[in-house]
TORGU-68871 format. One record per residue (C-alpha): residue in three letters; x, y negated, z negated. Coordinates in steps of 0.05 Angstrom, whole numbers. Example, Ala and Ser with C-alpha at 12.3 -4.5 7.8 and 13.67 -1.06 7.14 Angstrom:
BEGIN
   aa      c1      c2      c3
  ALA     246      90    -156
  SER     273      21    -143
// end
This chain:
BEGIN
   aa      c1      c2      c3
  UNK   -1285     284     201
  UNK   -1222     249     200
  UNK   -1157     281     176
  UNK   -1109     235     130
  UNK   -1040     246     137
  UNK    -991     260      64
  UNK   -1004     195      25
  UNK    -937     157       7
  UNK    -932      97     -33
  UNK    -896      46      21
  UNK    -881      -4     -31
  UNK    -838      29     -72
  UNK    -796      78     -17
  UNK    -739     123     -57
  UNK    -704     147       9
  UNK    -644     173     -33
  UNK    -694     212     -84
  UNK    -675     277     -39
  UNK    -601     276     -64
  UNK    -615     291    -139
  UNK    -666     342    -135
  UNK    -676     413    -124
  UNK    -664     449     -49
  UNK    -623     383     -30
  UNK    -589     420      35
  UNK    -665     427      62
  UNK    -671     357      58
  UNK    -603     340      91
  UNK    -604     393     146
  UNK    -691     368     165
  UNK    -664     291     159
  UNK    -612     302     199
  UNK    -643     338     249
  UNK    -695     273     251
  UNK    -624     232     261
  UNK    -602     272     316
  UNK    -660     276     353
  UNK    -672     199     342
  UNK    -606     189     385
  UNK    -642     230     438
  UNK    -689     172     437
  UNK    -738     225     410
  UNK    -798     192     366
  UNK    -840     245     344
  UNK    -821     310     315
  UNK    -869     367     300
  UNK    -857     418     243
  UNK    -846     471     293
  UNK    -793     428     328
  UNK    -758     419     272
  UNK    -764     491     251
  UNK    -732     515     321
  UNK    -682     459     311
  UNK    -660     480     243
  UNK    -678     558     263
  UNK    -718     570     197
  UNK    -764     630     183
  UNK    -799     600     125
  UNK    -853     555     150
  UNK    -888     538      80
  UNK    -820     518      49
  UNK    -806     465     112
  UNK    -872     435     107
  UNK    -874     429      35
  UNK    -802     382      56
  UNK    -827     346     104
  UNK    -894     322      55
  UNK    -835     311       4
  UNK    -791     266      53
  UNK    -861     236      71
  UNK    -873     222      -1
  UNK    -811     184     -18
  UNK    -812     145      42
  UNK    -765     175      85
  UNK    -812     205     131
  UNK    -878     180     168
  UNK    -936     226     192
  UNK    -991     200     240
  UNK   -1044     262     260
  UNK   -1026     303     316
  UNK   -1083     298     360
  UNK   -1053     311     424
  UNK   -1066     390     436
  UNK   -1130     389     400
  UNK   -1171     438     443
  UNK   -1227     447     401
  UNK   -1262     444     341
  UNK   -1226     487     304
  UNK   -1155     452     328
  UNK   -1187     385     299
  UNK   -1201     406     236
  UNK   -1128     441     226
  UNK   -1088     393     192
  UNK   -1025     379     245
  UNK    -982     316     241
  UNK    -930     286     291
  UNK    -862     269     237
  UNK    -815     208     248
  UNK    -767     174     220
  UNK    -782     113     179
  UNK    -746      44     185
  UNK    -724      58     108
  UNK    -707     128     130
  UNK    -668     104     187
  UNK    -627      62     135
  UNK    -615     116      95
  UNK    -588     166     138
  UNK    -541     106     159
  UNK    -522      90      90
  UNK    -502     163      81
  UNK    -466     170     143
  UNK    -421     111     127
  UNK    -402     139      60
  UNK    -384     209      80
  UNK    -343     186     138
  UNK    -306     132      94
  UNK    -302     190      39
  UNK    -270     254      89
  UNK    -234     186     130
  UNK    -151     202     132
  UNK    -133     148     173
  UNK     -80     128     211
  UNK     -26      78     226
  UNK     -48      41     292
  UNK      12      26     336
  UNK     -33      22     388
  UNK     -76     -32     354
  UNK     -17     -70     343
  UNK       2     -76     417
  UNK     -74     -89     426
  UNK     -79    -147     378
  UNK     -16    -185     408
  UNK     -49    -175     478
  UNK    -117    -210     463
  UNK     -80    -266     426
  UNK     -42    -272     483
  UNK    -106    -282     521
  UNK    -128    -327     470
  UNK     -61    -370     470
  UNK     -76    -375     558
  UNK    -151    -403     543
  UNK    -138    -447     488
  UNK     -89    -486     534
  UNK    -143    -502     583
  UNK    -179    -560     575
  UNK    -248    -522     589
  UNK    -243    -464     571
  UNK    -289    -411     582
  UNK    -338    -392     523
  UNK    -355    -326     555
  UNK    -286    -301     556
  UNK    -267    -342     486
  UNK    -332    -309     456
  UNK    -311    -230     483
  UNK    -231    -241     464
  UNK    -246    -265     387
  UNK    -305    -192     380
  UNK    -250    -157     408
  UNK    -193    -174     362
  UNK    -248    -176     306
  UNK    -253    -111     320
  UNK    -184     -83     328
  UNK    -162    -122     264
  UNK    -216     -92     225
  UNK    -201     -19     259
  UNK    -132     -33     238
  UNK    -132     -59     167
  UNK    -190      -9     149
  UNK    -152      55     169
  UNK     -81      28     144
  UNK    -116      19      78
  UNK    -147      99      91
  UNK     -81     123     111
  UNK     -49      98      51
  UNK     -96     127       1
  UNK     -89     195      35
  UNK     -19     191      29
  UNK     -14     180     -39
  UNK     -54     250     -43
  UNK      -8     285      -2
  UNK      58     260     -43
  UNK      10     282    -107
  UNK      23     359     -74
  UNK      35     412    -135
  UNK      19     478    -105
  UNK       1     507     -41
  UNK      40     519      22
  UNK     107     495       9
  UNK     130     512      81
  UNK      68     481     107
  UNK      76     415      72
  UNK     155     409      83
  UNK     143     416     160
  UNK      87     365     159
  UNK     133     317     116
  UNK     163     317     166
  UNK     124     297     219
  UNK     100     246     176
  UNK     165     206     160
  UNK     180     200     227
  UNK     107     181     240
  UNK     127     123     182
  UNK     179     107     217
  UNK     160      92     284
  UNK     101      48     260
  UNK     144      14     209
  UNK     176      -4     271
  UNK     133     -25     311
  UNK      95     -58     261
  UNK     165     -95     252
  UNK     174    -113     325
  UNK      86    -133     334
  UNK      72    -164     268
  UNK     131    -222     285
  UNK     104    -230     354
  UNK      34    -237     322
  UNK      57    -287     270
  UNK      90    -329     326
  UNK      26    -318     374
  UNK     -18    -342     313
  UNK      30    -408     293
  UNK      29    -426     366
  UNK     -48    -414     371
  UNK     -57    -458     317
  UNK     -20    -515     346
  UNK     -66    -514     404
  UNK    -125    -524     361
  UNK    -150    -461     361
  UNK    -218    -485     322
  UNK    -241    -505     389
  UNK    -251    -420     411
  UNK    -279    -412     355
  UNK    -324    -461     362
  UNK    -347    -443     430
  UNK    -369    -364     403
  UNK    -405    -391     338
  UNK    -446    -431     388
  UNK    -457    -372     430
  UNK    -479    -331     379
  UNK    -520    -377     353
  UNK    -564    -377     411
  UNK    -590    -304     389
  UNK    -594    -329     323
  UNK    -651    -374     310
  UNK    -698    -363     258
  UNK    -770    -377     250
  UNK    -811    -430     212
  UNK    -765    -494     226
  UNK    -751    -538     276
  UNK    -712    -511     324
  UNK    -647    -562     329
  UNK    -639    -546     256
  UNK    -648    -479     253
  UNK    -589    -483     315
  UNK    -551    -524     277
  UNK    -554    -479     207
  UNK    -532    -417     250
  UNK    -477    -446     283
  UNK    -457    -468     220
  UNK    -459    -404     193
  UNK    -425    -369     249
  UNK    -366    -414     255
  UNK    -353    -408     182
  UNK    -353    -334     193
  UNK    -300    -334     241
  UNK    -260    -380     206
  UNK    -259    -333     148
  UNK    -230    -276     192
  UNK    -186    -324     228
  UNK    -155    -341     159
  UNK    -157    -261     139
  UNK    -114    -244     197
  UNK     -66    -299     195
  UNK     -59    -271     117
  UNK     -53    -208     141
  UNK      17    -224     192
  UNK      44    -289     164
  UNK      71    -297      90
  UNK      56    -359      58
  UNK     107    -406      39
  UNK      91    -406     -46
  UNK     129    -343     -34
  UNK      60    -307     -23
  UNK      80    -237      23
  UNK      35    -219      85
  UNK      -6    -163      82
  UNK      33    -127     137
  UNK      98    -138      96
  UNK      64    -109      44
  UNK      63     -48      88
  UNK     120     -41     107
  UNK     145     -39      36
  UNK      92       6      15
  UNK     101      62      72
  UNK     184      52      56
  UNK     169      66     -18
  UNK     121     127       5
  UNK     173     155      48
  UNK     227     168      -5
  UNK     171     189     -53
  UNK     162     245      -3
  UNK     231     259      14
  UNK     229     259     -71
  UNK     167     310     -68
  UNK     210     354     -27
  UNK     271     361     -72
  UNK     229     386    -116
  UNK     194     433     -87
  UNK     269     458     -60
  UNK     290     457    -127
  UNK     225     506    -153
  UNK     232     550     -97
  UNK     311     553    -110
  UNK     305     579    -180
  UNK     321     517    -204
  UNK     289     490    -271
  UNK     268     423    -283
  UNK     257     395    -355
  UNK     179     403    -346
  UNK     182     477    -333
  UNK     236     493    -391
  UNK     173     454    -442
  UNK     123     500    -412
  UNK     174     562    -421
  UNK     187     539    -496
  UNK     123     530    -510
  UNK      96     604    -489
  UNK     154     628    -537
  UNK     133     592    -586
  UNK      56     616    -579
  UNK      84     691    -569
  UNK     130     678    -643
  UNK     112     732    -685
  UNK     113     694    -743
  UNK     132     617    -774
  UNK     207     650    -788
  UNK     216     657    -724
  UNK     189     598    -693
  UNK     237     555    -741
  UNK     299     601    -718
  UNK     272     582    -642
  UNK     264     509    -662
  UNK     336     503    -685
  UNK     362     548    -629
  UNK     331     503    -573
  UNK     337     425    -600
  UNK     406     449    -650
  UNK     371     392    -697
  UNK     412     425    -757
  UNK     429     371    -811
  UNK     521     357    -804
  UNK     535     332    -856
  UNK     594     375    -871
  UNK     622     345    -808
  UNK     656     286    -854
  UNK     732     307    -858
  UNK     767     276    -920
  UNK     842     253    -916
  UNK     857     315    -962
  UNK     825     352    -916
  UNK     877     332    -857
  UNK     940     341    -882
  UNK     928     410    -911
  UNK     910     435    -835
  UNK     974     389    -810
  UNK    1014     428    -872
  UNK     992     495    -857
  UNK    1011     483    -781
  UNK     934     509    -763
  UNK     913     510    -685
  UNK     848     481    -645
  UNK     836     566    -640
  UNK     844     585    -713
  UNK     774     609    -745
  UNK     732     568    -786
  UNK     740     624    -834
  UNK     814     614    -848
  UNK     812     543    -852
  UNK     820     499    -914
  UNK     750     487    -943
  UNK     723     409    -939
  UNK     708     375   -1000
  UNK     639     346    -995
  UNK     630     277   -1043
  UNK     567     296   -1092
  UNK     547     227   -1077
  UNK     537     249   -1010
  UNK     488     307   -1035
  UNK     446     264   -1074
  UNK     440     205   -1026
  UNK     456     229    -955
  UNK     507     174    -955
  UNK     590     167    -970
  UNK     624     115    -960
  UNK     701     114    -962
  UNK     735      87   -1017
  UNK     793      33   -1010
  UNK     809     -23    -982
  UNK     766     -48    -919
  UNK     793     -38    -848
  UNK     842    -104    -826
  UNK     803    -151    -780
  UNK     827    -154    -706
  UNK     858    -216    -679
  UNK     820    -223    -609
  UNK     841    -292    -597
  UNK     890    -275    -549
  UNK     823    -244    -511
  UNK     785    -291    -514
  UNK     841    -331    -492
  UNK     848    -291    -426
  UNK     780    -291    -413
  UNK     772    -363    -420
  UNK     824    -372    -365
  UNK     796    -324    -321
  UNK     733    -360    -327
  UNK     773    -425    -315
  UNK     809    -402    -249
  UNK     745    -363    -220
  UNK     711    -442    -232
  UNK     769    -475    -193
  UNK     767    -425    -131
  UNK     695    -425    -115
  UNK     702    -497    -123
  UNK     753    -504     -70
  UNK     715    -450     -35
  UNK     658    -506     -37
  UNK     704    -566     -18
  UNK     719    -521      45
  UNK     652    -508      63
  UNK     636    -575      60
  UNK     614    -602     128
  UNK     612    -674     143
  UNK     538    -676     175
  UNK     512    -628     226
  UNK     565    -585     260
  UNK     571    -525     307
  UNK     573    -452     269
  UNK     628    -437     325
  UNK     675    -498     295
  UNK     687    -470     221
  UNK     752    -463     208
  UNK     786    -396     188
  UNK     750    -381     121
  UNK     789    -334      65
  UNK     756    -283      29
  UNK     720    -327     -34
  UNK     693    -374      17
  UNK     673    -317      74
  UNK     628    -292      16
  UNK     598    -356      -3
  UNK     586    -381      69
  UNK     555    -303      78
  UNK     512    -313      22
  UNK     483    -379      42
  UNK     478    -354     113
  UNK     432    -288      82
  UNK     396    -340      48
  UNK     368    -389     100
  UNK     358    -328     140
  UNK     316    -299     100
  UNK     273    -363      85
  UNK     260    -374     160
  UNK     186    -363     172
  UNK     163    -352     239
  UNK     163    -407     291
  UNK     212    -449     251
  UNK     264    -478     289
  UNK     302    -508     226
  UNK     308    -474     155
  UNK     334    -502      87
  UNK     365    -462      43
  UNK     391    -469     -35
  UNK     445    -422     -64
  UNK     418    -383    -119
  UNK     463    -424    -168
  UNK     441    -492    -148
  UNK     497    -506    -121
  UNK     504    -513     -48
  UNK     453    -529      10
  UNK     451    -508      76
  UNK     410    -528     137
  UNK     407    -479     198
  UNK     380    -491     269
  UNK     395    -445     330
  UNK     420    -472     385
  UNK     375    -462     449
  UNK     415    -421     499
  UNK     471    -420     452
  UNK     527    -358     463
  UNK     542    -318     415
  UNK     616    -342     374
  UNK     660    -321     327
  UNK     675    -339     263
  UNK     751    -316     244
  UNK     768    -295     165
  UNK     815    -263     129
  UNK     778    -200     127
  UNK     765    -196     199
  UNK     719    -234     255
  UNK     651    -249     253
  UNK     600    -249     304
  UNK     531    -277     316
  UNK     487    -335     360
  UNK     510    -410     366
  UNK     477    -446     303
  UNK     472    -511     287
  UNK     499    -521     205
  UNK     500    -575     156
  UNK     526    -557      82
  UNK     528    -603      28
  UNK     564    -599     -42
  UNK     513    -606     -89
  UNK     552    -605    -151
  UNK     590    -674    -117
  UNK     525    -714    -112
  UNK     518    -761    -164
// end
């Protein structure tokens, strides 16, 4: 007589059917215990293992699980044979449990999304450093002439790995941090301590971050230069070799996966180099991104804060003073008194008596009446009928006399004409005749000190890393500038009229752009 173990349709597996049904925690606490035990490199589980792992009483409720998990696939069950002592042992229905390959799957599957779900993560300054190191590595093989695709192959799964370690828990951090500026009640000491802690943990990566994502860029450019196609060349082809499927020849099946390999590290070559260098459509890196996002976060928090101060202060913010007007106006005793609360809190009363007539005047300047007299004693005001039955008055007479403004628009016209004429000279003394040293400018007064500032902030920041020279428009279309640093060059001093200014030797050219024909 043989035994046949729980029957289970393996064509059609449902290893997530356990999450939507009844006594779900059973199923979770018995799979995982199959998990754990798997990374013991344990195969085989029997009920009462699994019962002294879980340490459960009810021995008819686990085994009606385990034929459950066995049922939707998640679960296999081969006869236990292996103590069978006698007759009686071999009829007695006892099976050895393991995982399934779709089981295995699964319980990954699951993993994955609750640690990606409960993941915080964090900024990694550490990373950072890490990154710049292997591409430093990289930068050293790709200027050999052979270099080694052992060391090529180990350097680009490293970085692959750091990048994606960084970028993935940047991307946490951020999410998490938008939930912690979203704080409403709680501990309010609690939180403004770990504020805290957590600007000046923004800070120091925004920092660093600062300081490692330019040395990146610049590791990257100068990578690039020294065709850096060729390492990734070298570990496509040594993956490859592990890669070769079955049922065609073998040079083409070689050929496909190297294929296939290089153009997967090309596409995380090209994510990383978006990820620390800005394009130059005007496209911003990912780490600039960043930067500006954990900047905008921090004063968000330091915003958070105030708040909170101001609540715990007494204070009342417009939000709270709603939420206090409306309970009054659900505790009104009747509609009287919500209208008398209505026009105590938003004073929407029509004022129409407000319009003072002429007549009106001069008997309060001919009875000699003071800003303090009651409203009672004055003079009553006459109100127009027309302005009863049409909301409306409009004064009789003549119309008011138009205003000559001539004279300015006169004196704005030769503001306009004189502010034209200085930059203009401020231009003609910018003016360089071809390429000249920054350190030779002549003294500069205050209109063309904040012209040559502007173009300077300009070029500046249109530099991308690695470039030696930068051009530069004003924002007017009016001026050019070209900028290159002098290598080795001292710092020099530019004298104005405001004071001296200091900075490295440059090499400038500026043209007049309004002079070219």
């Amino acid at each position: 007589m043989v035994i046949d173990p729980p029957q289970v349709t393996h064509h059609d597996p449902q290893p997530f059917a356990h999450l939507s049904v009844p006594n779900t925690a059973l199923y979770r606490q018995v799979l995982r215990t199959f998990a754990r035990a798997k990374e013991r490199f344990v195969v085989h589980l029997r009920p009462e293992d699994v019962a002294a792992e879980l340490d459960w009483d009810g021995d008819e409720q686990l085994t009606q699980a385990l034929e459950k998990l066995v049922l939707w696939g998640n679960l296999r069950a081969d006869a236990d044979t292996g103590r069978v002592t006698s007759v009686e042992d071999f009829h007695r229905k006892r099976f050895l449990f393991q995982l399934t390959a779709a089981g295995h799957a699964a319980e990954q599957a699951i993993a994955f999304y609750e640690e990606a779900i409960g993941r915080r993560g964090a900024l990694q300054s550490v990373a950072l450093a890490d990154i710049a190191d292997q591409l430093e590595s990289l930068r050293g093989l790709a200027k050999q002439a052979d270099p080694d695709p052992v060391k090529a192959h180990l350097l680009l799964l490293s970085l692959a790995e750091r990048f994606s370690s960084l970028a993935d828990n940047a991307q946490a951090f951020m999410a998490s941090l938008r939930r912690a500026i979203d704080f409403s009640d709680g501990d309010v000491e609690g939180f403004i301590a770990y504020k805290e802690r957590l600007i000046d943990y923004i800070n120091r990566f925004i920092a660093d971050l600062a300081n490692s994502g330019a040395r990146i860029a610049l590791l990257l450019t100068e990578l690039e230069a020294h065709d850096h196609t060729r390492l990734l060349r070298l570990a496509a082809r040594r993956e490859a070799a592990d890669a070769i499927p079955e049922g065609m020849d073998e040079t083409e099946a070689y050929g496909r996966a190297e294929a296939a390999a290089h153009a997967s590290w090309e596409n995380r070559w090209q994510g990383l180099r978006e990820w620390f260098v800005s394009r130059e459509a005007g496209r911003l890196s990912q780490a600039r991104l960043l930067r500006q996002s954990a900047v905008t976060a921090i004063k968000q928090l330091v915003d958070a804060v105030g708040l909170l101060n101001e609540r715990r202060s007494g204070r009342s913010d417009r939000s709270a003073d709603f939420r206090a007007l409306a309970r009054w106006f659900a505790e009104a005793p009747d509609e009287r008194a919500m209208h008398r609360l209505w026009r105590a809190a938003f004073g929407l009363t029509p004022a129409r008596h407000l319009t003072v007539t002429a007549e009106t005047l001069t008997a309060w300047r001919e009875e000699g009446l003071s800003p303090g007299t009651s409203w009672r004693d004055t003079p009553p005001i006459r109100i127009s009928p027309q302005l009863r039955a049409t909301g409306s008055y409009e004064r009789r007479g003549k119309p008011n006399r138009v205003q000559d403004r001539s004279q300015a628009r006169r004196l704005l016209l030769e503001h306009a004409e004189r502010e034209t004429a200085e930059t203009a000279a401020a231009r003609t003394r910018l003016r360089t005749d071809g390429p000249t040293l920054l350190s030779e400018l002549n003294v500069l007064d205050p209109r063309a000190f904040r012209l040559f500032l502007a173009l300077i902030g300009d070029a500046l920041a249109a530099r991308l890393p690695g470039e030696s020279e930068v051009k530069a428009v004003s924002g007017d279309g009016s001026m050019e500038i070209r900028l290159s640093p002098v290598p080795g060059g001292e710092w020099v001093e530019i004298h104005t009229m405001d004071g001296v200014l200091t900075g490295p030797e440059h090499i400038v050219e500026i043209t007049d752009l309004m002079e070219i024909p």
